[in-house]
C-alpha positions in Angstrom: 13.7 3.9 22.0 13.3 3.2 18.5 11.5 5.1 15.9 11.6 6.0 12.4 14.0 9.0 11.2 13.8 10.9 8.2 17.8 12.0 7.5 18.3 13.2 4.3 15.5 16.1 3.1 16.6 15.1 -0.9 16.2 11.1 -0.3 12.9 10.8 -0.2 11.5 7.6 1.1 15.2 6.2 0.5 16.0 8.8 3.3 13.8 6.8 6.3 15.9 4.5 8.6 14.4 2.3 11.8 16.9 3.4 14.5 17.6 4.0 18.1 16.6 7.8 19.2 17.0 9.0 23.1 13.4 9.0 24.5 12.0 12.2 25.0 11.3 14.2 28.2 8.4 16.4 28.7 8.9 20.0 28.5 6.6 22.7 30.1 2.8 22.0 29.4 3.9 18.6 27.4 3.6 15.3 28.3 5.1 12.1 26.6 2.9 9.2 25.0 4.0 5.8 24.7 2.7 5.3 21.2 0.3 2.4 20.7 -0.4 2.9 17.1 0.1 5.8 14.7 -0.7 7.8 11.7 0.9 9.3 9.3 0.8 10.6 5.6 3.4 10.0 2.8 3.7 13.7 1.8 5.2 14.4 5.0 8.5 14.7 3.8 8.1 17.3 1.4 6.8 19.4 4.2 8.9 22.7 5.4 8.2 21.6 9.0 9.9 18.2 8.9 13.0 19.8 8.3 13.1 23.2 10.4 11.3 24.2 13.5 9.6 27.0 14.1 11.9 29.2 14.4 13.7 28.1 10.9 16.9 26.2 12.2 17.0 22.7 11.1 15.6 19.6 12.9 17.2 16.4 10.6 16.8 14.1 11.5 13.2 14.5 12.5 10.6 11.9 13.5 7.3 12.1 11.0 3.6 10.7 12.3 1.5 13.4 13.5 -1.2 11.2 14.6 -0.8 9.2 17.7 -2.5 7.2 20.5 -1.7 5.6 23.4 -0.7 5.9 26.8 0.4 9.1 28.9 3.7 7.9 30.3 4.9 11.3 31.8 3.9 14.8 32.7 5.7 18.2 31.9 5.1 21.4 34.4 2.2 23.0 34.0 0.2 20.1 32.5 -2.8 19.8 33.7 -6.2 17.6 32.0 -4.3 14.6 31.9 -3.0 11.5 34.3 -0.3 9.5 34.2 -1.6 6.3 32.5 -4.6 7.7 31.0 -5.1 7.0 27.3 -5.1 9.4 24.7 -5.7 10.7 21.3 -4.4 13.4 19.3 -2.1 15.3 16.7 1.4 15.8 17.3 3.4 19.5 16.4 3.8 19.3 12.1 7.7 21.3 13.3 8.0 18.7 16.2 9.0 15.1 16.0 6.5 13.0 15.1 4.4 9.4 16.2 6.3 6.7 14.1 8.3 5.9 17.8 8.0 4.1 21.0 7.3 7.8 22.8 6.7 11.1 21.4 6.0 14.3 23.7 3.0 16.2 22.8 1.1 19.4 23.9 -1.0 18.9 26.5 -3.8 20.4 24.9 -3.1 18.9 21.5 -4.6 15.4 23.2 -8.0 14.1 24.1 -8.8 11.3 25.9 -9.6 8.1 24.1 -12.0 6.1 26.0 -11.6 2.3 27.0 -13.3 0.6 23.9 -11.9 2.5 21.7 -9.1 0.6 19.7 -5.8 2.8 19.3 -5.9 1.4 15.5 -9.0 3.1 14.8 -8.3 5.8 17.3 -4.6 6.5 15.3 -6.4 7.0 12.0 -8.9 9.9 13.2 -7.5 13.0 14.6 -5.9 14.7 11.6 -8.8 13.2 8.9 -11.7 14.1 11.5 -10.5 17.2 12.6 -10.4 18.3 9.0 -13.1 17.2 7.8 -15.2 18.6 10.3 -13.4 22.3 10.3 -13.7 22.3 6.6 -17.4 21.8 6.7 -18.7 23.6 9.3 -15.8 25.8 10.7 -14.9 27.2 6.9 -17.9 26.5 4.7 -20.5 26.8 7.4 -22.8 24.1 6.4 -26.4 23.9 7.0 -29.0 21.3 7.0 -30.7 21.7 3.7 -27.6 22.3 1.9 -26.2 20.8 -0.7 -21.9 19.3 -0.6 -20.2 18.3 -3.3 -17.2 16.0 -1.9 -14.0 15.1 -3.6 -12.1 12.2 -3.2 -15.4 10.8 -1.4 -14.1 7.2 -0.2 -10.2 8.5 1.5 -9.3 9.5 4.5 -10.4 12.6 4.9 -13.4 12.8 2.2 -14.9 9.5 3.8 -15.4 11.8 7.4 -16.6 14.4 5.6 -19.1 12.6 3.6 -20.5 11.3 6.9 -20.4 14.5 8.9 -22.1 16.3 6.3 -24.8 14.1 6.0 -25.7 13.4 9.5 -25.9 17.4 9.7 -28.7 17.3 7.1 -26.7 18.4 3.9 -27.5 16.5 0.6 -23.9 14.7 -0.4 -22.4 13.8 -3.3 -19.0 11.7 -3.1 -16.6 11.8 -6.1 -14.1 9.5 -6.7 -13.4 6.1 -8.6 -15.6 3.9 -10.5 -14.6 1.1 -7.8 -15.6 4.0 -4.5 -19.1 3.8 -5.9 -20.5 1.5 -3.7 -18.4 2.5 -0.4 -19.3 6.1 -1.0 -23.4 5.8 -1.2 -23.1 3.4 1.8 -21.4 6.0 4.0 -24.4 8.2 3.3 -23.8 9.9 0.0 -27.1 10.6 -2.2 -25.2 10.7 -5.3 -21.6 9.8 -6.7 -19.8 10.6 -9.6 -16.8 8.8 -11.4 -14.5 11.1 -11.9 -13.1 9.0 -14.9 -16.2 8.7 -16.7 -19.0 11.4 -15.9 -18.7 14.7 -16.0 -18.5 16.8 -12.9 -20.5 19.1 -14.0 -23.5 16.7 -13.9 -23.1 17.6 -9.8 -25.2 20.9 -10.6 -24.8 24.3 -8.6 -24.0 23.1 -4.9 -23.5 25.5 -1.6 -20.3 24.2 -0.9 -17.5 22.3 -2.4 -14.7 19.9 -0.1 -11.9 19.1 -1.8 -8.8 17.1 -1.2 -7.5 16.4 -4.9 -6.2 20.1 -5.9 -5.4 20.2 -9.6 -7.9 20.6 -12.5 -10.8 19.0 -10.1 -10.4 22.0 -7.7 -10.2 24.7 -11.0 -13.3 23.2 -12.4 -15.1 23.2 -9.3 -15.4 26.7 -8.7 -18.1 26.6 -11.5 -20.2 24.7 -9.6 -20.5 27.0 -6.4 -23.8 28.9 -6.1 -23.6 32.5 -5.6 -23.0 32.7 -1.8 -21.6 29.4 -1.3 -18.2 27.8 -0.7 -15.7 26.5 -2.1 -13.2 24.5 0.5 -9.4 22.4 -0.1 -7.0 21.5 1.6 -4.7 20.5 -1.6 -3.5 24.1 -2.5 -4.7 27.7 -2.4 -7.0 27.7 -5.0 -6.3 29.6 -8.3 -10.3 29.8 -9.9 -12.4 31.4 -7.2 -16.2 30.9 -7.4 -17.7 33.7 -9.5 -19.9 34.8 -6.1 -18.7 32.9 -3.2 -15.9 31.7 -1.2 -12.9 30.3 -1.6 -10.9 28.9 1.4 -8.0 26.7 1.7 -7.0 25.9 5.1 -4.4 23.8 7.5 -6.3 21.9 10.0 -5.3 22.9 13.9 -5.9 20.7 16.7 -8.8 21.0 19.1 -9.4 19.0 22.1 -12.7 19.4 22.5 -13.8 18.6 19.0 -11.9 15.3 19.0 -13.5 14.6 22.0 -16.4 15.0 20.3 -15.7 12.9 17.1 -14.0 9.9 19.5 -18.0 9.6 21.0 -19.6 9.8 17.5 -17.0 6.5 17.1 -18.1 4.8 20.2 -22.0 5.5 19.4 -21.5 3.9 15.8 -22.7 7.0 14.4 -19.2 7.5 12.6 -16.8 5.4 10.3 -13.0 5.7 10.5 -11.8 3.4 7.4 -8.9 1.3 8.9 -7.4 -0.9 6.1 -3.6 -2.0 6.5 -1.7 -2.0 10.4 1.7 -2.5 10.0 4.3 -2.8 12.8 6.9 -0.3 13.5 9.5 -2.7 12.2 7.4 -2.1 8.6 6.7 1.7 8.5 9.7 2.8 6.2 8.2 0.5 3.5 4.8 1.8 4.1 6.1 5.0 2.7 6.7 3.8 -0.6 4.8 2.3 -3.3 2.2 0.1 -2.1 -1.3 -1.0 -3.6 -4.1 0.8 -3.2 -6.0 -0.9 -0.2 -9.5 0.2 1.2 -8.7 2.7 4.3 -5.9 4.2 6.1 -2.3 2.5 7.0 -1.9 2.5 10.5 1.4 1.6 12.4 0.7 -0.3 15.6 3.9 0.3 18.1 2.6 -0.9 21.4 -0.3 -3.1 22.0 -2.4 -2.9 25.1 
């Protein structure tokens, strides 16, 4: 099959080749996807687990993507949920190889099913940005209708599902981000946005909880904001200024089946966005690791089509 490889851990992006891999076989309670389309993000190779597996020996050269969708194509022993030929959604093992390939083998249980009119595109783009979103908010920071959430990095991947989520749960939202996110941000539900260029965060007020995927001084200066008994919520880094009475939580989302299932029908009903902007073929991935412009949505790589 071919796929995209990751060789050296001290190239970089100059490290990625397109190449010819042996296809993977399922192992117990796996079973292997041919990948339609796939996600990915570009920090990947900086992560631990691209290099080593889980029990710390090295894995180069390693496959990254750790979003996928497509088509089950084989069963391991002891799988059991799935068919042969079903289609599928999910996240792939961070210490495992990855989606950027014409098959990848997966958990069982790290899949959903992806119904019929459901494009893979969109489909590729939602399981690690929905899943975190949705633990962040309700999972870590426990929101509540009538709450107020303060949301960083309002229009990306993640804050753009979060901003949604949180507002269809009866929370009052305000999206941060650029001057030019303005417009995208209030029309995904947000009730207020701030530039984060040109106002001052701290015109956002006390809130009950704080989601943030930016890290740095955002995150320190955040922790001002959190009302006593409130939360304070990244993904970016373990924070280093903890809210004076609340919470502070940073967290690695996990898969779940039965909450992607979940988010795949909020999809199909139109009561949720995924922001698809660039699909590149597998024959383009390496270069979507590098410098690109700044486009409006994820980049998804479309391997198969249906």
């Amino acid at each position: 099959m071919r796929a995209v490889i990751a060789s050296e851990r001290d190239a970089g992006v100059g490290g990625l080749v397109l190449a010819d891999l042996p296809r993977p076989h399922a192992a117990e309670n796996d079973v292997v996807v041919r990948v339609h389309a796939a996600g990915f993000t570009r920090g990947e190779l900086d992560w631990p687990a691209t290099w080593s597996d889980r029990a710390g020996r090295d894995r180069a050269p390693s496959v990254p993507g750790h979003e996928v969708s497509g088509v089950v194509a084989e069963l391991g022993y002891g799988t059991s949920g799935l068919t042969v030929g079903q289609r599928v959604l999910g996240t792939t093992d961070w210490a495992r190889d990855g989606a950027l390939a014409e098959y990848v083998a997966v958990e069982a249980r790290d899949l959903a099913p992806l119904p019929w009119d459901v494009d893979h595109t969109v489909a590729a783009a939602l399981p690690i940005s929905g899943l975190t979103a949705w633990q962040g908010l309700f999972r870590h920071a426990r929101v509540d209708a009538g709450q107020s959430v303060l949301v960083h990095g309002a229009a990306g991947a993640v804050g753009s599902i979060a901003v949604q989520l949180a507002r269809e749960a009866g929370a009052r939202v305000i999206g941060t981000g650029r001057a030019a996110d303005r417009d995208t941000v209030l029309a995904l539900g947000a009730h207020a946005f701030l530039d984060l260029a040109a106002d001052r965060l701290e015109e956002a007020g006390e809130v009950d909880v704080v989601f943030d995927v930016i890290g740095g001084d955002v995150l320190d200066r955040s922790a001002a904001l959190v009302r006593s008994g409130g939360t304070l919520v990244t993904i970016a880094r373990p924070p280093t200024v903890r809210p004076r009475d609340g919470r502070a939580v940073f967290f690695v989302v996990e898969p779940d089946r039965a909450r992607l299932t979940d988010l795949v029908q909020r999809v199909r009903d139109g009561r949720l966005q995924v922001r698809v902007g660039a699909v590149l073929p597998l024959a383009e991935a390496v270069a979507a690791f590098g410098p690109r412009p700044r486009i409006a949505g994820r980049t998804i790589v479309q391997v198969a089509g249906d």
